[in-house]
N, C-alpha and C positions, 0 to 999 in steps of 0.2 A: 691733561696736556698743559704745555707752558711756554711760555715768549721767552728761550731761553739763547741767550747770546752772554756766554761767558768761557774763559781757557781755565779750569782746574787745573791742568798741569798733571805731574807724576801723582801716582799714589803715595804716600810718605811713608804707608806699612809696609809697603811690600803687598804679594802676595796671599799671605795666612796671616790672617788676623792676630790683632797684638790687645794691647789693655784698653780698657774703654773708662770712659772718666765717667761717671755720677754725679750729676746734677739736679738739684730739686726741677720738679717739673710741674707743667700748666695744668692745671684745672680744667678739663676741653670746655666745661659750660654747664650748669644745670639742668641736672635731667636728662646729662649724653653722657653715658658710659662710653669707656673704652676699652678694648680686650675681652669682645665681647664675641665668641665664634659661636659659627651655625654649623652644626656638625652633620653629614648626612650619611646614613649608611641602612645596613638592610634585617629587618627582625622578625620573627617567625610570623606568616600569616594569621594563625589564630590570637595573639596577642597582639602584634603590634599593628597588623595593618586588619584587612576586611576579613573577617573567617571565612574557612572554606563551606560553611555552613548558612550565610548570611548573606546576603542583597547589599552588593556594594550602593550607597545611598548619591552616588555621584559627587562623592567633592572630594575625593581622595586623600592622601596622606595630610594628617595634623600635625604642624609645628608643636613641640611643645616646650616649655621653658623650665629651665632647673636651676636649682639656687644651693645645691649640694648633689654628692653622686648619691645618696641613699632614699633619692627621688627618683634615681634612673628605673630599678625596675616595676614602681607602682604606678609610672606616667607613660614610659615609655615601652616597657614590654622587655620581650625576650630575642636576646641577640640571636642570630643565624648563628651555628656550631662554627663556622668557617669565618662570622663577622667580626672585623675589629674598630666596630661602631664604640661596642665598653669600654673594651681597653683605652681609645681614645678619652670617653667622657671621664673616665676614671682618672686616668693620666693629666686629664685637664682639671680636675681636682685641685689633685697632691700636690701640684705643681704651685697651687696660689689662686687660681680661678675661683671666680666669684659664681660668676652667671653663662649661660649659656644657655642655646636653641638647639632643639634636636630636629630634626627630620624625619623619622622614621620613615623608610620603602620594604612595601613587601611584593616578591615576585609568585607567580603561579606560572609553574613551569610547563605549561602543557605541551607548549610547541617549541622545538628546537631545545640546543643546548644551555645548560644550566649558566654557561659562559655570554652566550646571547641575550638568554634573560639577562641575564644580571647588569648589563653592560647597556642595555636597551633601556631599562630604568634609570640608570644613570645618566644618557643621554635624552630622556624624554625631560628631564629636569632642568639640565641644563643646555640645551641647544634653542635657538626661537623658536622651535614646533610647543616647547612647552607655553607658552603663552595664549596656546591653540588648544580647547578640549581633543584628547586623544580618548581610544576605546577602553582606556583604565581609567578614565575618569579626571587624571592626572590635571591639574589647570597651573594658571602661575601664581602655585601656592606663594612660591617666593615675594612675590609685589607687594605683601602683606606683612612681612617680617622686616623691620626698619630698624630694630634694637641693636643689630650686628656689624662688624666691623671687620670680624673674621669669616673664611671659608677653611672646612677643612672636610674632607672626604676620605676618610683610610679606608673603604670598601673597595676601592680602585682596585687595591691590592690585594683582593682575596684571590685567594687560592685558584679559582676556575676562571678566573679573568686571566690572571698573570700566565697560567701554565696550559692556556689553550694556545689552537694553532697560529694564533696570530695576536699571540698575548702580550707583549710587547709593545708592537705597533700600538692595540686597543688602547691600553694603560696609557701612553701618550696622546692618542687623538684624545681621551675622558680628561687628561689634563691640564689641554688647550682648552677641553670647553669651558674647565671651572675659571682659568684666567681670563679666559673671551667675554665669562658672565661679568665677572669683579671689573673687568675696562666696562661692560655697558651699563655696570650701576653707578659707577663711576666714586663710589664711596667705600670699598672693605677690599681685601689684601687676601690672598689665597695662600695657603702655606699647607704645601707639596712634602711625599715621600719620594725616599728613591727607591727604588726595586729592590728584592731582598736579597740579589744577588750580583749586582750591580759593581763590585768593588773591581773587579775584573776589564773591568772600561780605569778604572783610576789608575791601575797599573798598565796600562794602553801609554799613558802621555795623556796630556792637555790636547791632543788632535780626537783621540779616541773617545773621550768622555766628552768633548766638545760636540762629536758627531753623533755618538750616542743619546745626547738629550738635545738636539740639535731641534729646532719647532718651538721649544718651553722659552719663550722669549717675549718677556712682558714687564714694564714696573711694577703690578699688582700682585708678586708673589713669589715666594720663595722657598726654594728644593734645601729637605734638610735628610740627613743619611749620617750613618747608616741604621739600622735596626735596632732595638734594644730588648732586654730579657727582664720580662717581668712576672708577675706572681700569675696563672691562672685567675679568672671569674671567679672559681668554684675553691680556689685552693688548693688544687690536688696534685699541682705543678707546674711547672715554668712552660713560658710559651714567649716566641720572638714575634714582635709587632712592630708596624711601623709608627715612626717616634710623634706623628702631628699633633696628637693630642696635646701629647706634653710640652711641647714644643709652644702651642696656644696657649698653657699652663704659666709658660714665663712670660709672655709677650702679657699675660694679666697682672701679672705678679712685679713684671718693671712698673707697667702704665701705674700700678696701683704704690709702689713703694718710689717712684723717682718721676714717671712720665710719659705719655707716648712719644716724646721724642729722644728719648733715651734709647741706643739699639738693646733689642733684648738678646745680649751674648754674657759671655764670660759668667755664666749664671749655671750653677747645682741642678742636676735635673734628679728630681725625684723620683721614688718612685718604680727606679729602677736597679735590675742587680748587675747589666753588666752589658755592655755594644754589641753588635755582629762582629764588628773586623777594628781591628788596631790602626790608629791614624795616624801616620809618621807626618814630621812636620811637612816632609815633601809633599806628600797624600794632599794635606791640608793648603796648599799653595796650589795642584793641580785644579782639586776640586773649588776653592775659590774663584778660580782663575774662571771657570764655567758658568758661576753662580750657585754653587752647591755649598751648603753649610753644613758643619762636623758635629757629630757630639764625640768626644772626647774623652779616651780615660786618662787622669793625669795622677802621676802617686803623689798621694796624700794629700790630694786635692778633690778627688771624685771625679765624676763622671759629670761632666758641662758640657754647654750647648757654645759654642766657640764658633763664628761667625754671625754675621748680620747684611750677608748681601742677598739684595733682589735677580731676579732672571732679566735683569734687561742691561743692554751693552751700553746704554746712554750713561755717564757717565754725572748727568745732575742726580740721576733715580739709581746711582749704582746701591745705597744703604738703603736697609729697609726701615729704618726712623724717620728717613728722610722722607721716604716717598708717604710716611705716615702720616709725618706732619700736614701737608698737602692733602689727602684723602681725610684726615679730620676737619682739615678746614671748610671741606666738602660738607659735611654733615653735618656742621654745627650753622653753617648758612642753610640748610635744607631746615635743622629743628626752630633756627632763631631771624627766619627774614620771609616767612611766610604771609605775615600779615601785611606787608609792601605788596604782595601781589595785586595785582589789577588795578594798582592807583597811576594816576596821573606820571607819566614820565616823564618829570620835572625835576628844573634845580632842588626842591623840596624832599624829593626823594634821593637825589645824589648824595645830597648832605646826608640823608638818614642810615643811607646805605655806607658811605665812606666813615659816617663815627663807629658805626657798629661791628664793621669792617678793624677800625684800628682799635677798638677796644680790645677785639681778640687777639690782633697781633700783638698789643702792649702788654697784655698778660702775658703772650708767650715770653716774649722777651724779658719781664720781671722775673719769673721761674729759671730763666737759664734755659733756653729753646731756642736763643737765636744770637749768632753772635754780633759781638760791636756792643762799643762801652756806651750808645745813646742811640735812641729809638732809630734817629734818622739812621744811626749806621746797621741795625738790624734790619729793619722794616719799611716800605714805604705804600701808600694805600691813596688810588688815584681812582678819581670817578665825577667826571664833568662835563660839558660840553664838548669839549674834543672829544672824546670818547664817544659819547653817546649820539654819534648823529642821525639828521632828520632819519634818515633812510632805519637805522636800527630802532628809533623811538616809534615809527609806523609799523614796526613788528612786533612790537609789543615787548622789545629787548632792552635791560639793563646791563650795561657794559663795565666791568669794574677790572680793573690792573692793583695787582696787589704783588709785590717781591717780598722777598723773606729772602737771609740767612741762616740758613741751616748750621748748627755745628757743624756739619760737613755734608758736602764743600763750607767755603768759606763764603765766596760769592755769591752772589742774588740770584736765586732762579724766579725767572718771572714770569707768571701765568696770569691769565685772561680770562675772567668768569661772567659768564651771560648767566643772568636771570631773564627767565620768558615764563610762559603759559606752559609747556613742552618741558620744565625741570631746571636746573643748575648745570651748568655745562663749564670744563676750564680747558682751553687751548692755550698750548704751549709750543712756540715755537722753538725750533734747534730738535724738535723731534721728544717721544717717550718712549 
């Protein structure tokens, strides 16, 4: 969140997204990747999760980590016939991904619908009940996995989710919860499908597709569509999936060639032979207009990922680089200001906190991450007795105001970060 009191004004694109400029970019810190997704989806019991033959041992599904896809199936196991857990990790390959976290869920279908399972998993993950043992064992494996930055879940999308009697609906409440998790970690960026058949709402108008994903309203994430046509697992032929994998593929492949504050748009998606449906420029003005990003065929250009907007109406968090920038600054105080914890809250510690504080900002700003031709006009990084008074220093809270210029907007958005006992926390006013 952020102390944000500023007029952006009109958009200058328009619309559908236009050309995006290239700039070297920051370094987040040693030792803190960026472009880093946790991928969760569902893989056949006897491989991926407990056998049907074996005493669940009570600690349920293991994270596990990959550093190529041809670790996916010696670590991770065997996809669901119906899962597009591969295709994602696969996708997030080709694409330029380095690293990544898998999740593997396995469901035992004994009671109810294969729809219900599947969907109950999903939500035992990501709702607060998971932070609670449940009768699968399930705990909050997540509290554990700090390397990540991304969320992506394309099992949403499977077949008996989407095409039950309230399939729809489902697929948007499992939505909400991955964006409701990414606001309460308050450090990684969720990046959504749209439905497979969803194009139908685009030819609606901007009323239609507005109402249709109407709830998905968040800084932390962002809906990309439509579908794309890739090689089968096995080879043996084509199969349409939803694009997040790949999608995570560029948002690596920027961070690692330009920056995380670079948007990951106007970028070649690999990997793939061809979209669901044709994006006319109007298409691509609708669906911005909502918060929906394109992939795009353009001749003689390929098939790109063309947009870079968030789900939220707020107009400081409307880019997703932007709202990047912000959530790394998150984490790189969570990996680099741990050892300030439980000291004396004193001017000794404001200082320590406000140099290390503008160290990172001044890096950003050296890289091309923030505009204005001199620090002051980028950045500015406040932490002192105004701020921190008696009443906040008794709770054990360190109170830091730090603005940035973002390449866009232009303007400072300005957020509020408490350090306490309780974590990193950033309020922003003017709303997120």
């Amino acid at each position: 969140m952020a102390n944000v009191s500023i007029d952006s004004g009109s958009d200058p694109r328009g619309l559908a997204p236009g050309v995006y400029i290239q700039e070297r970019g920051p370094t987040p810190g040693a030792g803190m990747a960026t472009g880093v997704p946790l991928f969760i989806g569902f893989v056949e019991p006897q491989i991926g999760g407990v056998a049907d033959d074996e005493e669940d041992d009570g600690d349920g599904p293991k994270a596990v980590r990959l550093a190529s896809w041809d670790q996916f199936a010696h670590t991770v196991g065997h996809p669901r016939a119906d899962s597009f857990l591969g295709y994602a990790v696969r996708g997030f390959f080709e694409n330029g991904g380095r690293r990544c976290v898998v999740l593997p869920l396995s469901v035992h279908e004994e009671t109810g619908t294969a729809a219900e399972a599947l969907s109950h998993a999903l939500r035992s993950v990501f709702q607060p009940e998971m932070y609670r043992f449940d009768d699968k064992g399930l705990r909050g494996v997540l509290d554990d996995i700090d390397d990540v930055d991304l969320v992506c879940v394309p099992d949403i999308m499977i077949k008996e989710i989407w095409q039950s009697a309230h399939g729809r609906r489902t697929v948007l409440e499992l939505q909400q919860h991955v964006l409701e998790y990414c606001r309460d970690m308050g450090d990684r960026f969720a990046i959504l499908d749209v439905g497979p058949d969803d194009a139908a709402h685009v030819a609606g108008g901007v009323e239609a597709a507005r109402e249709h994903w109407r709830g998905l309203v968040s800084p932390d994430g962002a809906l990309y569509g439509p579908w794309v046509l890739v090689t089968s697992l096995d080879g043996s032929g084509k199969v349409w999936v939803p694009p997040c994998g790949h999608v995570a593929g560029i948002y690596a492949r920027t961070d690692a060639q330009v920056g995380f504050h670079k948007a990951p748009a106007n970028e070649i998606v690999d990997g793939v032979v061809d979209v669901q449906f044709e994006i006319t420029h109007e298409d691509q003005g609708r669906l911005n207009d909502v918060g929906v990003n394109c992939l795009v065929s353009f001749p003689r250009r390929g098939i790109r990922l063309w947009g870079a907007r968030t789900l939220s109406p707020h107009r400081n968090w409307r880019y997703v680089n932007v709202r990047r920038i912000f959530l790394t600054l998150v984490r790189w105080i969570q990996h680099n200001m741990d050892d300030v914890a439980f000291e004396q809250n004193d001017p000794a510690i404001w200082n320590v906190t406000r140099e290390r504080l503008t160290g990172f900002c001044y890096e950003l700003f050296q890289r091309g991450a923030l505009k204005g031709i001199t620090p002051e006009e980028a950045f500015f990084v406040k932490c002192d007795a105004e701020l921190n008074r008696r009443e906040e220093r008794e709770e054990g809270k360190v109170l830091c105001e730090v603005g940035l210029a973002p390449l866009s907007p232009a303007e400072f958005i300005l957020i509020q970060i408490t350090r306490s006992p309780a974590g990193t926390t950033i309020e922003a006013a003017g709303g997120a």
